[in-house]
N, C-alpha and C positions, 0 to 999 in steps of 0.2 A: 400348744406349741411343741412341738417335735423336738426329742432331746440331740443334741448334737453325737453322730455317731464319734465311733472311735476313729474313721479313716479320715473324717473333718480334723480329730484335734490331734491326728500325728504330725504336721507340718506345723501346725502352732508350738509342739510337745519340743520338737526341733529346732527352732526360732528363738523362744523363750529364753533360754543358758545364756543365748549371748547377748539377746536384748539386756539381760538381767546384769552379765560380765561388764557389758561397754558401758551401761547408766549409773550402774556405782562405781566403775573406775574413771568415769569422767565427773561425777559428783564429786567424790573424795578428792583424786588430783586437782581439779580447778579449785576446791574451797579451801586444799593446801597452798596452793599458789598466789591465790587471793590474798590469804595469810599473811605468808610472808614478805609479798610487795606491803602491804599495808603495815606489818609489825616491824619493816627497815630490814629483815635480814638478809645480809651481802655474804655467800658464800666463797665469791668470786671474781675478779673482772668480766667474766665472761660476759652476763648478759651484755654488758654494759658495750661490747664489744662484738657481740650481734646485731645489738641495737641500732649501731651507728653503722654493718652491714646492711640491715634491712634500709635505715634509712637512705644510704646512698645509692641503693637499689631503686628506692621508689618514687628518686629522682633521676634515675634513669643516669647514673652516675657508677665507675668500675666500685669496689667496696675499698675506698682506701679511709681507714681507720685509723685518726691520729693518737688512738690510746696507746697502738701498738709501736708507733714512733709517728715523726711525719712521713707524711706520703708512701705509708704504708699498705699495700693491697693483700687485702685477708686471702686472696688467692693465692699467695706464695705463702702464707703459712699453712694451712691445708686445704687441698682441692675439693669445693663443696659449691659446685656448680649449683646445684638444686635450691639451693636458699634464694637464687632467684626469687624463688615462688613468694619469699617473705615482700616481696613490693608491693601488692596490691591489697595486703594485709596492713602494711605501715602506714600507707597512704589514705587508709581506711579510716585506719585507728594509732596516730604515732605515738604507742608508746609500750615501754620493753614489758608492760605485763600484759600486752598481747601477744609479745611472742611465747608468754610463758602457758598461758592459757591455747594457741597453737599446739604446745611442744604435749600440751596434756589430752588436749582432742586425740591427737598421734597417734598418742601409747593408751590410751582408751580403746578406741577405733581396733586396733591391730587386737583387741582381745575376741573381736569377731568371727573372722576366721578360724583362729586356735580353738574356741569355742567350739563353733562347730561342726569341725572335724573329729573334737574330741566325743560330742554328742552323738556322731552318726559311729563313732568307734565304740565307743564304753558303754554307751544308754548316755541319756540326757539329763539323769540324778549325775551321774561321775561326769560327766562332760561338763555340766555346767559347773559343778563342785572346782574343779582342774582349772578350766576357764575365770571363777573368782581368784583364785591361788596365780594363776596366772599373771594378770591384771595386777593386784597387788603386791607382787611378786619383790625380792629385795632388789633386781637388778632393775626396776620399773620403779620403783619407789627412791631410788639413786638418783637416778637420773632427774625425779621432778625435786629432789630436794637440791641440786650443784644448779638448777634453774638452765637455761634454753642451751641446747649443742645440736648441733647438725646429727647427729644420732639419733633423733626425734623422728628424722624422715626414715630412716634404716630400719626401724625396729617395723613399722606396718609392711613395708617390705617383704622383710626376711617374715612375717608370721604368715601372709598371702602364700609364700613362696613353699614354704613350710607343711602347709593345709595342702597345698598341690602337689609334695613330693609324696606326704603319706597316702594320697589316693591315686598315685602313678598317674597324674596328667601332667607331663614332663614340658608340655608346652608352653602351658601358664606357669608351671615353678621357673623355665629358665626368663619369661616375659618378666616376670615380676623380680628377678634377680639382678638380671642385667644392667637395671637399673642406680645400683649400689656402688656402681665406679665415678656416678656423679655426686654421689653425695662424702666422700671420704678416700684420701688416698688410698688407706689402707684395703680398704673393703675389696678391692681386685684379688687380693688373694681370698679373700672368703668366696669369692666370684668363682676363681679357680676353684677352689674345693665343691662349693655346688655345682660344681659342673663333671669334676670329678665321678661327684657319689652321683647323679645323674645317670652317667656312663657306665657306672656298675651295677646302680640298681636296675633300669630299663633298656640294658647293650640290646637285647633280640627286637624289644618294642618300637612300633612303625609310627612314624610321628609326621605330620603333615602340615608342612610350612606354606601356603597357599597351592599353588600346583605341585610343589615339589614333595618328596620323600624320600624319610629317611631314618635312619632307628635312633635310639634311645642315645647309643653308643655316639653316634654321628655328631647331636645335637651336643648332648653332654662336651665331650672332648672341645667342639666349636665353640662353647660358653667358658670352656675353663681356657681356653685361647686370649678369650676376649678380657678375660680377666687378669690374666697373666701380664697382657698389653697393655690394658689403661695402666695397670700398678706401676710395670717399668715406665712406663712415658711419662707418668706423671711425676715421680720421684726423680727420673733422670735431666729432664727434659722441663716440663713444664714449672714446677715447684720453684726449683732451681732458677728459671727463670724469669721468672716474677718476685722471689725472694730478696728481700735487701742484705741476704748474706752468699746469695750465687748458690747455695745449696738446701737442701730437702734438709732441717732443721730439726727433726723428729727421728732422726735415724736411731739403730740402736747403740750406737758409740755415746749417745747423750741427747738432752732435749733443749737446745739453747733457744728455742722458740716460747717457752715459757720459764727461763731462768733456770731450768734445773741443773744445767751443766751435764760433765760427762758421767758415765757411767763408774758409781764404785762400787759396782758388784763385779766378787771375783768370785775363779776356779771355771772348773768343767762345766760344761754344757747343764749336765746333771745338774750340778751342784744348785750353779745359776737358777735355774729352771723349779728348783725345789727349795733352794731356801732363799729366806728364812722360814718357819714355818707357818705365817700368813696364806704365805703362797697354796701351800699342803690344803690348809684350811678352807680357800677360795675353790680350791677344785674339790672338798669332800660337797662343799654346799652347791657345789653345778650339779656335779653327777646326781647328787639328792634329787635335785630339779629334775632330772631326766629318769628319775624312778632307779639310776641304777642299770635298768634294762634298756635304756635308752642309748648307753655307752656302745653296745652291739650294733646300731646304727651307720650306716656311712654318712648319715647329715648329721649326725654327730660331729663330723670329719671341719665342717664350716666353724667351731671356736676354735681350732687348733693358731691360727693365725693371730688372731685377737690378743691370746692366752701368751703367745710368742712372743710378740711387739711386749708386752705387758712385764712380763716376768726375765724378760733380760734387760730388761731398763734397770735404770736407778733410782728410780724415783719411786717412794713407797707408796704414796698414792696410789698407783698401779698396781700393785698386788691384793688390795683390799677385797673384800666381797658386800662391804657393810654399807661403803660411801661411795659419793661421786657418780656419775654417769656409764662409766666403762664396761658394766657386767649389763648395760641396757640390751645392749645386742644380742647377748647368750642366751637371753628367755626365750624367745619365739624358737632358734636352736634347739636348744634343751628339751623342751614339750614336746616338738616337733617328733624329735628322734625316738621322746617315750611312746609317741603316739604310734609312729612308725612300725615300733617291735610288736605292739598289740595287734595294729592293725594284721600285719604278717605272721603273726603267732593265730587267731580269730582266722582267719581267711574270710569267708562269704556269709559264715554263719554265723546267727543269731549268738549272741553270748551264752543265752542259754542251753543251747545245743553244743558249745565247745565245751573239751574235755576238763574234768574237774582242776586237773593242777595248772590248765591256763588260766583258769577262772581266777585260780588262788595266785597265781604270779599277777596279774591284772589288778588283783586287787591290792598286792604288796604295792606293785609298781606306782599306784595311782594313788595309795595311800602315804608314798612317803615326802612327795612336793607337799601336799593337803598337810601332812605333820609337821614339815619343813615350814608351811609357812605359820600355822598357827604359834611353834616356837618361836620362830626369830620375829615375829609381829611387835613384840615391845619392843624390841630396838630399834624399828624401823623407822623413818623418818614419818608417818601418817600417824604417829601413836602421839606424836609430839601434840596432835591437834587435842587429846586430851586434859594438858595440862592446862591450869589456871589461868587465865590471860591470855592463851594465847591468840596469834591472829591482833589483836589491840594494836593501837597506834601507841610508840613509845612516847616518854613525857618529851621528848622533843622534835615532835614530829612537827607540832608549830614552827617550832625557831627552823627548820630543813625547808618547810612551804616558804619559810619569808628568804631563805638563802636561794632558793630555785626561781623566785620571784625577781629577785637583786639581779642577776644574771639576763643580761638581754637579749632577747631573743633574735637569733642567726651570728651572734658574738662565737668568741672562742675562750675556752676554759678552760686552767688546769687544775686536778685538782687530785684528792687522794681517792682511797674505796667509797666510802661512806656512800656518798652520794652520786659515786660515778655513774650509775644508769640512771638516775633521776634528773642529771641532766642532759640526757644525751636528746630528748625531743626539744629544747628548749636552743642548743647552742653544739658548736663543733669543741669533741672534750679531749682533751689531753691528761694523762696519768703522768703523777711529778716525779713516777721511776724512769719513765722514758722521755717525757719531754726533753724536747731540745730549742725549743720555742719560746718567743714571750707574747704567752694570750692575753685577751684583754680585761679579764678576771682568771684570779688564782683563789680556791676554797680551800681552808684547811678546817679540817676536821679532827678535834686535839683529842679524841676517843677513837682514831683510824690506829688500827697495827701496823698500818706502811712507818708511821715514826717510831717504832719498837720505843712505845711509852715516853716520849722527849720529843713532842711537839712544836715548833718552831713557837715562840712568844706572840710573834708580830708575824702578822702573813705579809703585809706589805715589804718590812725588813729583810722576810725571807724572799719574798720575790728580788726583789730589786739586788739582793746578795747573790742571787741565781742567774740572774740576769746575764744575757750573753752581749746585752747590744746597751747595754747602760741604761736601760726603761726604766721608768719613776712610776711608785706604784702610793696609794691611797686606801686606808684600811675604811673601808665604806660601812660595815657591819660586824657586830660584836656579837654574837647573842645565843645560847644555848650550848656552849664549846663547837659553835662554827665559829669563822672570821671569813669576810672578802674582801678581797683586795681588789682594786681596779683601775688598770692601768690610767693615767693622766698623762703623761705624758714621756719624751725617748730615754 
């Protein structure tokens, strides 16, 4: 048997990094997520509140979300057309840790691309090294611990997009872009700017849109157009219009769309923009991401937006680099741009053949995301799967099955965190900070933070004291610090 030459296993040599990237970032992400649906951990309303998106999607229904009040459409909180696609997933499978396992295909997926643009840049030892770091990166690793956000679809996105600008095929990066004003208001300005740095990096370059032509300049400017468009129309116009407060909810005056109110960061522009010193801290660990050399980049230019919205809000959440979902979208960025400067520093030639101090910035550049992530790896949210127990079903996850049980199926519920996405396949759910309704079961959960420690005694008591229309409520179930209540009669 004939040994396999070398020219057979350079396509394998190339393939490999991100076969290798995508199967442990979707091992590790889904056996996180498995985790935590199984061990009860609630970071958030959110899923809970996609969940009941996808559901009414996949009843061919607008997404009105009674967590977020009555007759509520997730469309007027943020514009995320694309989740569409979650209908034929619900209807598959109705239940919110499919969309968590979804959100982790995603950001698995999206280390493809990165991957192998970084293997045809660096060699396939550094590409695919970059492409692990990538994958389990702190802004990917955010994102699967805050559980499912419309950010899931942006991140394979922007790293297709990303893989396209650094090989100057401006066609596919602005195809693969354009698509990010359906998934996120915001994202029109990232639109803009990739269209921007498009425009500077390939202004001479002849780009061919079926019969038509036209350079790099042309195309770019048309896409930062398009960008600029959806953002305004969405914020001014659409949001607005569908919102149950007449206006874009998420502005930077304040977030009243998730409680956080207005804004109490003062002073200059600066000031804002730089402290506290989180902030500082959140931009040393991007640029790390970017090698540093990445910063020289025009697609660098695509987090400037993100970073914006972020750090003139008030809401400390947003400044963070550690948690939450938010820094999801800057990895595919970041790598992109580092890969960018190599690539344009390298030109055509072999690494070995480029000059000795590219070699050495190359290898700075590439070595400090790779440092980057092996330090911040304990704190990250995957390290957690190390500890003892985790992943286990808590001691009451019985008495939750017999609460989700109690709850009749196509009924309506109100109810606190705990078990707000666990019932949202079973019944239409309602959250007791926003209801204004009397459902026909109310759950409390006397271990939920919504009662800041002083849990109602009697859920029935509490309902019927809540009561808007004099409904008489019956405490049906006792058992593990749940209680149900359910309604009997007006």
């Amino acid at each position: 048997m004939r040994p396999l030459s070398r020219a057979c296993l350079r396509p394998a040599a190339g393939v490999l990094p991100a076969v290798v990237a995508v199967a442990v970032g979707a091992l590790l992400m889904c056996t996180y997520s498995v985790g935590q649906w199984t061990s009860m951990q609630v970071p958030s309303w959110d899923l809970a509140i996609f969940s009941e998106l996808a559901k009414a999607y996949a009843h061919l229904e607008a997404p009105v979300v009674p967590i977020k009040g009555e007759g509520y459409n997730l469309l007027g909180d943020h514009f995320h057309p694309v989740l569409v696609l979650l209908a034929p997933v619900w209807a598959l499978w109705p239940s919110p840790l499919a969309l968590l396992l979804v959100q982790d295909l995603l950001l698995a997926v999206s280390a493809w691309p990165i991957t192998r643009a970084a293997a045809r840049t660096v060699g396939p030892w550094a590409g695919g090294a970059l492409g692990l770091v990538y994958v389990l990166s702190w802004g990917l690793q955010g994102a699967v611990a805050a559980q499912f956000h419309e950010i899931a679809f942006a991140v394979p996105m922007l790293a297709w997009a990303s893989a396209a600008f650094v090989e100057g095929r401006w066609r596919s990066c602005a195809a693969w872009v354009a698509p990010l004003v359906l998934v996120k208001e915001d994202l029109g300005l990232t639109v803009l700017m990739a269209g921007l740095a498009i425009a500077w990096r390939g202004q001479s370059d002849e780009v061919r849109l079926g019969r038509h032509r036209l350079t790099g300049a042309g195309l770019g400017l048309g896409l930062a157009l398009l960008g600029l468009l959806s953002f305004l129309l969405t914020v001014a116009v659409i949001l607005p219009a569908l919102s149950p407060t007449g206006a874009w909810e998420y502005g930077l005056g304040g977030n009243s769309g998730d409680g956080s109110g207005a804004s109490t960061v003062s002073g200059g522009l600066l000031e804002r923009l730089l402290t506290p010193s989180v902030k500082v801290a959140t931009l040393g660990v991007l640029a790390t991401t970017a090698g540093l050399v990445g910063l020289a980049s025009p697609w660098m230019a695509l987090v400037l937006p993100t970073l914006a919205w972020r750090f003139l809000s008030g809401k400390e959440a947003y400044w963070q680099w550690e948690h939450w979902h938010y820094n999801a979208v800057l990895m595919p960025v970041a790598v992109g741009a580092l890969l960018d400067v190599l690539r344009r520093l390298k030109g055509d030639r072999p690494w070995a053949q480029a000059a000795a101090g590219v070699r050495w910035l190359a290898a700075v550049a590439v070595g400090l995301p790779i440092a980057l992530g092996v330090a911040t790896a304990p704190r990250l949210a995957l390290a957690g799967m190390l500890e003892e127990g985790w992943g286990q079903e808590p001691p009451r996850a019985q008495a939750a099955r017999q609460v989700v049980e109690t709850v009749a199926q196509g009924s309506t519920v109100e109810t606190d965190l705990g078990l707000l996405a666990y019932l949202v396949p079973r019944a239409s759910v309602y959250w007791v900070g926003t209801s204004s309704v009397d459902t026909d079961y109310v759950v409390i959960d006397s271990y939920s933070p919504a009662w800041g420690g002083n849990p109602p005694a009697d859920a029935a008591e509490w309902a019927m004291s809540t009561s808007s229309s004099g409904a008489v409520y019956q405490l049906v179930l006792d058992v593990g610090g749940y209680q149900v209540a359910q309604r009997v009669g007006q």
